[in-house]
C-alpha positions in Angstrom: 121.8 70.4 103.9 122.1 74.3 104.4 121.9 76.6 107.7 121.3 80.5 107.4 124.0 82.9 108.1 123.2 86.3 109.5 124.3 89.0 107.2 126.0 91.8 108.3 123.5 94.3 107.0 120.7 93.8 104.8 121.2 92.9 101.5 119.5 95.8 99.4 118.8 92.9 96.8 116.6 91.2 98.7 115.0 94.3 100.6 113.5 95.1 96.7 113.6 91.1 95.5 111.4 89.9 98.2 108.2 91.3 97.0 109.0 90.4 93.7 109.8 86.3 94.7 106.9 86.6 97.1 104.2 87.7 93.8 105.7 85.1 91.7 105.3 82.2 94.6 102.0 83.4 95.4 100.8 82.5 91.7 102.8 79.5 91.2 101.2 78.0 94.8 97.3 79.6 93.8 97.2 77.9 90.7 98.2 74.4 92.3 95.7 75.5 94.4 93.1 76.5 92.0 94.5 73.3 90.1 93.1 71.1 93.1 89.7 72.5 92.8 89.7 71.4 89.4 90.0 74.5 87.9 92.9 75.5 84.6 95.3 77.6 87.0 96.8 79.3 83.6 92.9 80.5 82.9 93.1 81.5 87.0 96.0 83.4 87.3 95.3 85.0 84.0 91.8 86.4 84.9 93.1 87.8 88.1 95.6 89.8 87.2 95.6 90.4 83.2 91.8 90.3 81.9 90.5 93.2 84.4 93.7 95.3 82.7 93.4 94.6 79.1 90.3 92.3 77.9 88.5 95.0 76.4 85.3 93.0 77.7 86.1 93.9 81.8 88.3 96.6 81.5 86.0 99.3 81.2 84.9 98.4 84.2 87.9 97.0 85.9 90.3 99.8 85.5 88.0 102.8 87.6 87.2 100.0 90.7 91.2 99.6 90.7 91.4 102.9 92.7 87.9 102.4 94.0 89.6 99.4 96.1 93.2 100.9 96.2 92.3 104.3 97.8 91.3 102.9 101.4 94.4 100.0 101.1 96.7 102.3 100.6 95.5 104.8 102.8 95.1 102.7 106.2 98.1 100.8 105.0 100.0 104.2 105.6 99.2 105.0 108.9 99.9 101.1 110.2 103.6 101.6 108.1 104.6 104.7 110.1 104.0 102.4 114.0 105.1 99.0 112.1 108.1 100.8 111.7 108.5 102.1 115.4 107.3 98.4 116.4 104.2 99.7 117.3 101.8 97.4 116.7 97.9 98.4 115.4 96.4 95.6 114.2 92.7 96.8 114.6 92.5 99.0 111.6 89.6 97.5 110.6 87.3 98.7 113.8 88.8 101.8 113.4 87.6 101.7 110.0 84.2 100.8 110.7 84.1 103.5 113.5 85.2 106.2 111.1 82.3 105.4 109.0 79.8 105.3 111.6 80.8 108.6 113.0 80.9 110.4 109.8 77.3 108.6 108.0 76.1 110.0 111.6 77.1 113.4 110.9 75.8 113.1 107.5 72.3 111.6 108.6 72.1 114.4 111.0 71.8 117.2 108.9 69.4 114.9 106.0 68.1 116.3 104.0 69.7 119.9 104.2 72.1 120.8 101.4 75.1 122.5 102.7 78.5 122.9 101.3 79.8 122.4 105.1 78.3 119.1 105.1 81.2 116.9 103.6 83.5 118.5 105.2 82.1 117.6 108.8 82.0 114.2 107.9 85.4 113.8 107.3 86.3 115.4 110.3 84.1 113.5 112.2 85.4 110.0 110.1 89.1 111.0 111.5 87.9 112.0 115.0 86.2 108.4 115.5 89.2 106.2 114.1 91.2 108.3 116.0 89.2 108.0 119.5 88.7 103.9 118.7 92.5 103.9 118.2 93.1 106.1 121.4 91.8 103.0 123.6 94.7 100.4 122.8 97.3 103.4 122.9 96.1 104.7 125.9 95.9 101.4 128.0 99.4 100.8 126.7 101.0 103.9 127.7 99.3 103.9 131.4 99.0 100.3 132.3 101.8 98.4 129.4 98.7 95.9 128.2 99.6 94.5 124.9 98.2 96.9 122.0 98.3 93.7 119.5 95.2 91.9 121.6 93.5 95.1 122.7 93.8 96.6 119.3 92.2 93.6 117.5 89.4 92.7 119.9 88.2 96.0 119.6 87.7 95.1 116.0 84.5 92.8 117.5 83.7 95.5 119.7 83.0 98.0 116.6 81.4 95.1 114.8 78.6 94.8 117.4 78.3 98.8 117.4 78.0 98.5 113.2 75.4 96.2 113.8 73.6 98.0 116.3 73.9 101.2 114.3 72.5 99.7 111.1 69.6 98.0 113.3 69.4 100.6 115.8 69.5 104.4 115.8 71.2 105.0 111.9 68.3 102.5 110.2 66.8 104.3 107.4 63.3 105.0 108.5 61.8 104.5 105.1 63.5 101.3 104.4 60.9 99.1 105.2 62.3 98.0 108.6 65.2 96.2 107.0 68.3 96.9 108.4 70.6 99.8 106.8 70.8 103.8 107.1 69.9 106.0 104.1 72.1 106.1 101.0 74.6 108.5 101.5 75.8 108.4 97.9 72.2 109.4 96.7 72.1 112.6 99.1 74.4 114.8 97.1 75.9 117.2 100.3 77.2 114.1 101.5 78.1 111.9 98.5 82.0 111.3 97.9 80.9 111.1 94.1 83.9 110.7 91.2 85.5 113.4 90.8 86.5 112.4 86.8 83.8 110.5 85.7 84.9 107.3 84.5 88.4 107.4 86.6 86.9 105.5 90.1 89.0 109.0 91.4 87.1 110.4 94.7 88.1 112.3 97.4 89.2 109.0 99.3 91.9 108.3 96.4 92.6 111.9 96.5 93.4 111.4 100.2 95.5 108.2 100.0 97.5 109.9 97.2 98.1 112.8 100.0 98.9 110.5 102.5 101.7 108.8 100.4 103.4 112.1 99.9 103.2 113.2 103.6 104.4 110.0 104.6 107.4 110.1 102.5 108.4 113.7 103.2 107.8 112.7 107.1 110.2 110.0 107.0 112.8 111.1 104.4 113.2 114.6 105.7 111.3 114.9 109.3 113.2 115.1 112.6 109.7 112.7 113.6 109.8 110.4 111.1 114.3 109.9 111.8 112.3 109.3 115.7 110.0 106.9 114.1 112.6 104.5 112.4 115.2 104.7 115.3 112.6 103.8 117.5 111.9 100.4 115.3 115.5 100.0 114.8 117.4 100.6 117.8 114.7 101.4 120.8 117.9 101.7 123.7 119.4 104.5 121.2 116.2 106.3 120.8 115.5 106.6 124.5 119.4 108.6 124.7 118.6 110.6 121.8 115.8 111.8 123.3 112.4 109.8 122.0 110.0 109.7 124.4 108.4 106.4 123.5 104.9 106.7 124.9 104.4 110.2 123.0 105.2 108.1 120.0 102.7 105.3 120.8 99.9 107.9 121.2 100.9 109.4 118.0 101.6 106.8 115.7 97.7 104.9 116.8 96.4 108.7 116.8 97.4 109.2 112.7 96.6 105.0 112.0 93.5 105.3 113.4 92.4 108.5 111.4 93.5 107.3 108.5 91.8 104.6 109.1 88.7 106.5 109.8 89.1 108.4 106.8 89.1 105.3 105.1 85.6 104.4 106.3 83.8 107.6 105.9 85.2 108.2 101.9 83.6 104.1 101.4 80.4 104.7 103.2 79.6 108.3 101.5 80.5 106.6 98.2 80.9 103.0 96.9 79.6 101.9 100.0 76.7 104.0 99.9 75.4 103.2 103.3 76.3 101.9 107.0 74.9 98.0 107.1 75.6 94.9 108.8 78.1 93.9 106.8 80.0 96.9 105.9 83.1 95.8 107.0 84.9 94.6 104.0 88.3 93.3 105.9 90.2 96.6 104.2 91.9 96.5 108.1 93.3 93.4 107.7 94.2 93.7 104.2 96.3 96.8 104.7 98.4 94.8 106.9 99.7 92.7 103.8 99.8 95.8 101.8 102.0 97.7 104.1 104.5 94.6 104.6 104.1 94.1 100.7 105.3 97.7 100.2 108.4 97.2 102.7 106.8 99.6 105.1 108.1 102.8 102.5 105.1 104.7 100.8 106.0 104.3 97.3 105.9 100.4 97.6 102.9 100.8 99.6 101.4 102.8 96.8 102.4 100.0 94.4 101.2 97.1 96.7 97.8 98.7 97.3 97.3 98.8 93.3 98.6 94.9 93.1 96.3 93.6 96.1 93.3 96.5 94.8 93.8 94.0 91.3 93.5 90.6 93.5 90.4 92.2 94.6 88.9 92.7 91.1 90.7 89.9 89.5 89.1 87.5 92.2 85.9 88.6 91.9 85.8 88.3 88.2 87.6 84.8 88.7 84.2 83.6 90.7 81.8 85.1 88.2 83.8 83.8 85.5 85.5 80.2 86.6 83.1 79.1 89.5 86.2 79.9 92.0 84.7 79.8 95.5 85.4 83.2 97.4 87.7 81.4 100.2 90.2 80.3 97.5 90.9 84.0 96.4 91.1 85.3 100.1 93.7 82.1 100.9 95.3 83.5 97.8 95.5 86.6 98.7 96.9 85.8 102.3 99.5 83.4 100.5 100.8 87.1 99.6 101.6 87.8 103.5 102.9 83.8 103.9 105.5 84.0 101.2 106.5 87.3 101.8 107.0 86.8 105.8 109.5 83.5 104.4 111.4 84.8 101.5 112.2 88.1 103.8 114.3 86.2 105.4 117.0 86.9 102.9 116.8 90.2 103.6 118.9 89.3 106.7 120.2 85.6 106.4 122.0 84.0 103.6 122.1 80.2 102.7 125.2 78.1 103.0 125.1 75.2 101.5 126.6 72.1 103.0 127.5 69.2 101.4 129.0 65.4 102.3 130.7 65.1 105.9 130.8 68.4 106.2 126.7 68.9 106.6 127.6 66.4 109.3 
Protein backbone atom coordinates (compact mmCIF):
# COMPACT_ATOMS: atom_id res chain seq x y z
CA UNK A 1 0.00 0.00 0.00
CA UNK A 2 1.34 3.69 -0.41
CA UNK A 3 -0.34 7.26 0.32
CA UNK A 4 1.16 10.61 -1.19
CA UNK A 5 2.86 12.98 0.98
CA UNK A 6 2.74 16.68 0.08
CA UNK A 7 6.13 18.02 -0.53
CA UNK A 8 7.31 20.97 0.85
CA UNK A 9 8.08 22.65 -2.51
CA UNK A 10 8.23 21.21 -5.78
CA UNK A 11 10.68 18.84 -6.52
CA UNK A 12 12.70 20.46 -9.55
CA UNK A 13 13.25 16.71 -10.58
CA UNK A 14 10.04 15.99 -11.35
CA UNK A 15 9.00 19.67 -12.67
CA UNK A 16 11.70 18.64 -15.77
CA UNK A 17 11.01 14.48 -15.36
CA UNK A 18 7.42 14.69 -15.82
CA UNK A 19 7.34 15.34 -19.48
CA UNK A 20 10.00 13.06 -20.00
CA UNK A 21 7.97 9.86 -17.95
CA UNK A 22 4.81 11.25 -19.60
CA UNK A 23 6.50 10.72 -23.57
CA UNK A 24 7.78 7.40 -22.52
CA UNK A 25 4.19 6.17 -21.07
CA UNK A 26 2.48 7.54 -23.88
CA UNK A 27 4.46 5.13 -26.29
CA UNK A 28 4.50 2.21 -24.12
CA UNK A 29 0.33 2.57 -23.67
CA UNK A 30 -0.01 3.48 -27.84
CA UNK A 31 1.64 0.50 -28.89
CA UNK A 32 -0.60 -1.81 -26.50
CA UNK A 33 -2.98 0.15 -28.05
CA UNK A 34 -1.95 -0.06 -31.66
CA UNK A 35 -1.03 -3.78 -30.50
CA UNK A 36 -4.96 -4.34 -30.00
CA UNK A 37 -5.72 -3.26 -33.38
CA UNK A 38 -3.53 -5.84 -34.57
CA UNK A 39 -1.03 -3.73 -35.69
CA UNK A 40 3.31 -4.35 -34.71
CA UNK A 41 3.50 -1.44 -32.05
CA UNK A 42 7.54 -1.49 -32.52
CA UNK A 43 6.67 -0.72 -36.53
CA UNK A 44 3.99 2.02 -34.85
CA UNK A 45 5.92 3.90 -32.56
CA UNK A 46 8.83 3.78 -34.97
CA UNK A 47 6.98 5.40 -37.96
CA UNK A 48 5.69 8.10 -35.70
CA UNK A 49 8.38 9.47 -34.34
CA UNK A 50 11.71 8.18 -36.23
CA UNK A 51 10.92 7.49 -40.04
CA UNK A 52 9.54 11.18 -40.82
CA UNK A 53 13.28 12.30 -39.19
CA UNK A 54 15.63 10.05 -40.75
CA UNK A 55 14.15 7.47 -43.49
CA UNK A 56 15.60 9.09 -46.33
CA UNK A 57 12.19 7.96 -48.15
CA UNK A 58 9.74 10.66 -45.93
CA UNK A 59 12.17 12.91 -44.73
CA UNK A 60 12.33 15.14 -47.46
CA UNK A 61 9.13 15.74 -46.89
CA UNK A 62 8.66 15.29 -43.31
CA UNK A 63 11.30 17.56 -41.98
CA UNK A 64 9.71 21.18 -43.78
CA UNK A 65 5.81 20.20 -42.51
CA UNK A 66 7.52 19.78 -38.93
CA UNK A 67 7.49 23.65 -38.64
CA UNK A 68 4.54 23.86 -41.02
CA UNK A 69 2.46 22.11 -37.98
CA UNK A 70 4.80 23.50 -35.17
CA UNK A 71 4.40 27.23 -35.99
CA UNK A 72 0.62 27.61 -35.01
CA UNK A 73 1.10 24.98 -31.80
CA UNK A 74 3.56 26.79 -30.54
CA UNK A 75 2.27 30.02 -31.22
CA UNK A 76 -1.42 29.75 -29.62
CA UNK A 77 0.20 27.51 -27.08
CA UNK A 78 2.00 30.73 -25.86
CA UNK A 79 -0.64 32.95 -25.44
CA UNK A 80 -2.90 30.11 -23.38
CA UNK A 81 0.68 29.60 -21.08
CA UNK A 82 0.84 33.26 -20.08
CA UNK A 83 -3.36 33.04 -18.51
CA UNK A 84 -2.77 29.12 -17.50
CA UNK A 85 -0.26 30.55 -15.44
CA UNK A 86 -2.43 33.46 -13.83
CA UNK A 87 -5.33 30.64 -13.65
CA UNK A 88 -6.93 32.17 -16.34
CA UNK A 89 -8.63 29.83 -18.14
CA UNK A 90 -9.04 30.14 -22.33
CA UNK A 91 -9.89 27.11 -23.51
CA UNK A 92 -11.56 28.36 -26.91
CA UNK A 93 -8.35 28.94 -28.81
CA UNK A 94 -9.58 27.15 -31.52
CA UNK A 95 -12.68 29.66 -32.43
CA UNK A 96 -10.40 32.28 -31.87
CA UNK A 97 -8.35 30.55 -34.40
CA UNK A 98 -10.87 30.09 -36.90
CA UNK A 99 -12.02 33.85 -36.35
CA UNK A 100 -8.59 35.10 -37.06
CA UNK A 101 -8.65 33.43 -40.31
CA UNK A 102 -11.86 34.54 -41.32
CA UNK A 103 -11.15 38.12 -40.67
CA UNK A 104 -7.89 38.20 -42.27
CA UNK A 105 -8.92 35.82 -45.84
CA UNK A 106 -11.68 38.71 -45.63
CA UNK A 107 -9.29 41.32 -45.81
CA UNK A 108 -7.36 39.55 -48.35
CA UNK A 109 -10.53 38.70 -50.64
CA UNK A 110 -11.39 42.36 -50.38
CA UNK A 111 -8.72 43.81 -52.14
CA UNK A 112 -8.54 40.42 -55.05
CA UNK A 113 -7.03 40.76 -57.29
CA UNK A 114 -5.02 44.00 -56.62
CA UNK A 115 -1.32 43.56 -55.83
CA UNK A 116 -0.21 45.66 -53.03
CA UNK A 117 2.68 45.32 -50.74
CA UNK A 118 0.18 46.69 -47.90
CA UNK A 119 -1.90 43.79 -48.44
CA UNK A 120 -0.25 41.09 -46.13
CA UNK A 121 0.21 43.22 -43.76
CA UNK A 122 -3.59 44.15 -43.22
CA UNK A 123 -4.30 40.70 -43.02
CA UNK A 124 -2.39 40.09 -40.10
CA UNK A 125 -3.61 42.87 -38.42
CA UNK A 126 -6.97 42.10 -39.18
CA UNK A 127 -6.14 37.99 -38.08
CA UNK A 128 -5.07 39.48 -34.51
CA UNK A 129 -7.91 42.00 -34.27
CA UNK A 130 -10.58 39.06 -34.76
CA UNK A 131 -8.91 36.48 -32.28
CA UNK A 132 -8.66 39.22 -30.13
CA UNK A 133 -12.39 40.53 -30.36
CA UNK A 134 -13.73 36.51 -30.27
CA UNK A 135 -11.48 36.33 -27.11
CA UNK A 136 -12.89 39.76 -25.73
CA UNK A 137 -16.46 37.99 -25.28
CA UNK A 138 -15.43 35.31 -22.45
CA UNK A 139 -13.09 38.07 -20.78
CA UNK A 140 -15.46 40.56 -20.84
CA UNK A 141 -18.56 38.66 -19.42
CA UNK A 142 -16.11 37.51 -16.76
CA UNK A 143 -14.90 40.68 -15.65
CA UNK A 144 -18.59 42.42 -15.59
CA UNK A 145 -20.88 39.58 -14.60
CA UNK A 146 -18.10 36.57 -13.01
CA UNK A 147 -19.63 33.86 -15.66
CA UNK A 148 -17.17 31.04 -15.99
CA UNK A 149 -14.57 31.80 -18.93
CA UNK A 150 -13.88 27.83 -19.25
CA UNK A 151 -17.80 27.29 -20.68
CA UNK A 152 -18.13 30.59 -22.40
CA UNK A 153 -14.72 30.29 -23.90
CA UNK A 154 -15.30 26.87 -25.38
CA UNK A 155 -18.88 27.19 -26.60
CA UNK A 156 -17.87 29.92 -28.53
CA UNK A 157 -15.68 27.50 -30.29
CA UNK A 158 -19.27 26.14 -32.06
CA UNK A 159 -20.32 29.58 -32.40
CA UNK A 160 -17.23 30.33 -34.82
CA UNK A 161 -17.74 26.93 -36.32
CA UNK A 162 -21.23 27.86 -37.63
CA UNK A 163 -19.78 31.39 -38.79
CA UNK A 164 -16.72 29.17 -40.75
CA UNK A 165 -19.34 27.41 -42.27
CA UNK A 166 -21.42 30.14 -43.21
CA UNK A 167 -18.46 32.16 -44.55
CA UNK A 168 -17.23 29.30 -46.73
CA UNK A 169 -21.01 28.79 -48.06
CA UNK A 170 -21.97 32.31 -47.68
CA UNK A 171 -20.37 35.61 -48.45
CA UNK A 172 -16.27 34.36 -48.71
CA UNK A 173 -17.37 31.34 -51.45
CA UNK A 174 -15.20 31.69 -54.34
CA UNK A 175 -17.47 32.84 -57.15
CA UNK A 176 -15.67 30.78 -59.83
CA UNK A 177 -15.66 27.61 -57.91
CA UNK A 178 -18.39 26.08 -59.34
CA UNK A 179 -20.83 26.60 -56.46
CA UNK A 180 -18.93 24.36 -54.14
CA UNK A 181 -18.27 25.57 -50.95
CA UNK A 182 -14.76 27.40 -50.26
CA UNK A 183 -13.26 31.12 -50.87
CA UNK A 184 -10.44 31.71 -53.39
CA UNK A 185 -6.95 30.27 -52.79
CA UNK A 186 -5.19 32.69 -50.90
CA UNK A 187 -1.81 30.95 -51.34
CA UNK A 188 -2.15 31.27 -55.23
CA UNK A 189 -2.82 35.19 -55.08
CA UNK A 190 0.75 36.21 -54.35
CA UNK A 191 -0.08 39.81 -52.19
CA UNK A 192 -1.68 37.67 -49.85
CA UNK A 193 0.20 34.35 -49.81
CA UNK A 194 2.29 33.52 -46.60
CA UNK A 195 4.68 31.55 -49.06
CA UNK A 196 8.19 29.87 -47.55
CA UNK A 197 10.34 32.13 -46.92
CA UNK A 198 13.49 29.35 -47.53
CA UNK A 199 12.39 27.17 -49.96
CA UNK A 200 12.49 23.75 -48.73
CA UNK A 201 12.57 24.83 -44.89
CA UNK A 202 8.42 24.76 -44.29
CA UNK A 203 9.76 28.45 -42.68
CA UNK A 204 6.88 31.18 -43.26
CA UNK A 205 5.99 34.20 -41.60
CA UNK A 206 3.75 32.10 -39.15
CA UNK A 207 6.99 30.14 -37.88
CA UNK A 208 8.74 33.38 -37.93
CA UNK A 209 6.00 34.61 -35.55
CA UNK A 210 5.84 31.68 -33.08
CA UNK A 211 9.64 31.98 -32.91
CA UNK A 212 8.91 35.82 -31.87
CA UNK A 213 6.39 34.90 -29.58
CA UNK A 214 8.68 32.41 -27.65
CA UNK A 215 11.29 35.11 -27.10
CA UNK A 216 8.72 37.84 -25.96
CA UNK A 217 7.22 35.43 -23.72
CA UNK A 218 10.34 34.57 -22.07
CA UNK A 219 11.68 38.08 -21.60
CA UNK A 220 8.01 39.04 -20.25
CA UNK A 221 8.11 36.52 -17.67
CA UNK A 222 11.78 36.32 -16.68
CA UNK A 223 12.48 40.05 -16.60
CA UNK A 224 8.79 41.97 -16.78
CA UNK A 225 7.30 43.66 -13.76
CA UNK A 226 3.86 41.99 -15.83
CA UNK A 227 4.95 38.79 -16.31
CA UNK A 228 6.28 38.71 -11.98
CA UNK A 229 2.03 39.92 -11.95
CA UNK A 230 1.26 37.12 -14.12
CA UNK A 231 2.88 34.18 -12.03
CA UNK A 232 1.85 35.69 -8.54
CA UNK A 233 -1.43 35.95 -9.71
CA UNK A 234 -1.44 31.91 -10.50
CA UNK A 235 0.54 31.30 -7.49
CA UNK A 236 -0.71 33.18 -4.69
CA UNK A 237 -4.02 35.26 -5.96
CA UNK A 238 -4.57 36.89 -2.01
CA UNK A 239 -0.79 38.22 -2.37
CA UNK A 240 -1.26 39.63 -5.66
CA UNK A 241 -4.39 41.60 -4.79
CA UNK A 242 -1.93 43.47 -1.77
CA UNK A 243 0.84 43.89 -4.09
CA UNK A 244 -1.18 45.62 -6.23
CA UNK A 245 -2.58 43.27 -9.27
CA UNK A 246 -5.70 44.28 -10.40
CA UNK A 247 -7.07 40.98 -11.46
CA UNK A 248 -9.71 41.95 -13.98
CA UNK A 249 -7.00 44.12 -15.99
CA UNK A 250 -5.19 40.86 -16.04
CA UNK A 251 -8.12 38.71 -17.39
CA UNK A 252 -8.70 41.23 -20.26
CA UNK A 253 -5.06 41.11 -21.01
CA UNK A 254 -4.05 37.68 -20.82
CA UNK A 255 -7.50 36.54 -23.37
CA UNK A 256 -6.61 39.91 -25.39
CA UNK A 257 -2.69 38.49 -26.29
CA UNK A 258 -4.24 34.46 -26.35
CA UNK A 259 -6.75 35.34 -28.53
CA UNK A 260 -4.38 37.27 -31.06
CA UNK A 261 -2.08 34.88 -31.06
CA UNK A 262 -4.46 32.75 -31.69
CA UNK A 263 -5.69 34.77 -34.56
CA UNK A 264 -2.44 35.07 -35.95
CA UNK A 265 -2.38 31.48 -35.95
CA UNK A 266 -5.31 31.21 -38.27
CA UNK A 267 -4.54 33.93 -40.75
CA UNK A 268 -0.57 32.62 -41.34
CA UNK A 269 -2.57 28.70 -42.03
CA UNK A 270 -5.23 30.11 -44.32
CA UNK A 271 -2.85 32.48 -46.51
CA UNK A 272 -0.52 29.51 -46.68
CA UNK A 273 -0.77 25.70 -46.10
CA UNK A 274 -4.34 26.11 -45.67
CA UNK A 275 -4.75 27.97 -48.73
CA UNK A 276 -8.33 28.83 -48.34
CA UNK A 277 -11.37 29.37 -45.67
CA UNK A 278 -13.71 25.95 -45.98
CA UNK A 279 -15.96 23.97 -43.98
CA UNK A 280 -13.54 22.14 -42.39
CA UNK A 281 -10.77 24.39 -41.78
CA UNK A 282 -10.59 23.94 -38.31
CA UNK A 283 -7.86 21.56 -37.74
CA UNK A 284 -8.22 21.25 -33.71
CA UNK A 285 -4.67 23.42 -33.40
CA UNK A 286 -6.96 25.12 -30.29
CA UNK A 287 -7.24 22.16 -28.56
CA UNK A 288 -3.95 20.77 -29.28
CA UNK A 289 -2.06 23.84 -27.88
CA UNK A 290 -3.55 23.02 -24.74
CA UNK A 291 -1.41 19.69 -24.36
CA UNK A 292 1.46 21.52 -25.81
CA UNK A 293 1.47 24.26 -23.38
CA UNK A 294 1.01 21.76 -20.22
CA UNK A 295 3.67 19.51 -22.11
CA UNK A 296 6.12 22.49 -22.14
CA UNK A 297 5.40 23.25 -18.24
CA UNK A 298 3.70 26.44 -19.14
CA UNK A 299 7.71 28.04 -19.80
CA UNK A 300 8.41 29.02 -23.60
CA UNK A 301 11.36 27.06 -24.18
CA UNK A 302 9.49 23.67 -23.24
CA UNK A 303 6.70 24.99 -25.11
CA UNK A 304 8.97 25.43 -28.14
CA UNK A 305 10.18 21.82 -27.65
CA UNK A 306 6.66 20.36 -27.07
CA UNK A 307 5.23 22.03 -30.11
CA UNK A 308 8.12 20.31 -32.31
CA UNK A 309 7.33 16.68 -30.38
CA UNK A 310 3.34 17.02 -30.80
CA UNK A 311 4.14 18.96 -34.68
CA UNK A 312 6.02 15.12 -35.15
CA UNK A 313 2.86 13.11 -33.77
CA UNK A 314 1.11 14.99 -36.38
CA UNK A 315 3.32 13.89 -39.25
CA UNK A 316 4.34 10.60 -37.79
CA UNK A 317 0.49 9.71 -37.47
CA UNK A 318 -0.38 10.59 -40.67
CA UNK A 319 2.37 8.68 -42.23
CA UNK A 320 1.36 5.79 -39.69
CA UNK A 321 -2.30 5.65 -41.58
CA UNK A 322 -0.89 5.76 -45.03
CA UNK A 323 1.62 3.36 -44.15
CA UNK A 324 0.21 0.70 -41.41
CA UNK A 325 -3.67 1.08 -42.04
CA UNK A 326 -3.87 2.93 -38.41
CA UNK A 327 -7.28 4.47 -38.24
CA UNK A 328 -7.10 8.39 -37.55
CA UNK A 329 -8.96 8.03 -33.99
CA UNK A 330 -6.05 5.78 -32.68
CA UNK A 331 -3.34 8.54 -33.34
CA UNK A 332 -5.65 11.43 -31.92
CA UNK A 333 -6.33 8.98 -28.55
CA UNK A 334 -2.54 8.79 -28.77
CA UNK A 335 -1.90 12.00 -28.93
CA UNK A 336 -4.34 12.89 -26.00
CA UNK A 337 -2.66 9.98 -23.92
CA UNK A 338 0.11 12.77 -23.96
CA UNK A 339 -2.27 15.20 -21.77
CA UNK A 340 -3.53 11.89 -19.57
CA UNK A 341 -0.19 10.80 -18.50
CA UNK A 342 1.21 14.04 -18.04
CA UNK A 343 -1.88 15.47 -15.83
CA UNK A 344 -0.94 11.88 -13.51
CA UNK A 345 2.77 11.65 -13.31
CA UNK A 346 2.70 15.61 -12.36
CA UNK A 347 1.64 14.70 -9.49
CA UNK A 348 5.19 14.11 -8.33
CA UNK A 349 5.93 17.38 -8.88
CA UNK A 350 4.11 18.06 -5.51
CA UNK A 351 3.45 14.63 -3.72
CA UNK A 352 5.85 11.94 -2.99
CA UNK A 353 5.01 8.14 -2.44
CA UNK A 354 5.43 6.44 0.90
CA UNK A 355 5.41 3.14 0.78
CA UNK A 356 3.63 1.05 3.41
CA UNK A 357 4.19 -2.18 4.24
CA UNK A 358 2.65 -5.22 6.74
CA UNK A 359 0.52 -3.73 9.79
CA UNK A 360 1.72 -0.69 9.30
CA UNK A 361 -0.37 -0.11 5.71
CA UNK A 362 -3.04 -1.08 8.25
Amino acid sequence: MFTLEKRPNPSRFWTVATPVLAVVLTMIAGGIMFAMLGKDPVAAIRTIFWDPLFDPQFASYSRPQLLVKAGPLILIAIGLSLGFRAGIWNIGAEGQYIMGAIFGAAVGLAFYPDEHWFILPLMVLAGAFGGWLWAMIPAILRTRFRTNEILVSLLLVYVAQSILSSMALGALRNPEGGGFPGSRNLSQYPAAANLELVAGTGMHWGVVAAFMAVIAAYVLLQRHILGFHIRLAGQAPRAARFAGVNPDRLVLLCFGVSGALAGLAGLFEVAGPAGQISIDFASGYGFTAIIVAFLGRLNPIGILLAGLLMALTYIGGELAQFMLGLPSAAIQAFQGMLLFFLLAVDLLTNYRIRWAFGRAAG
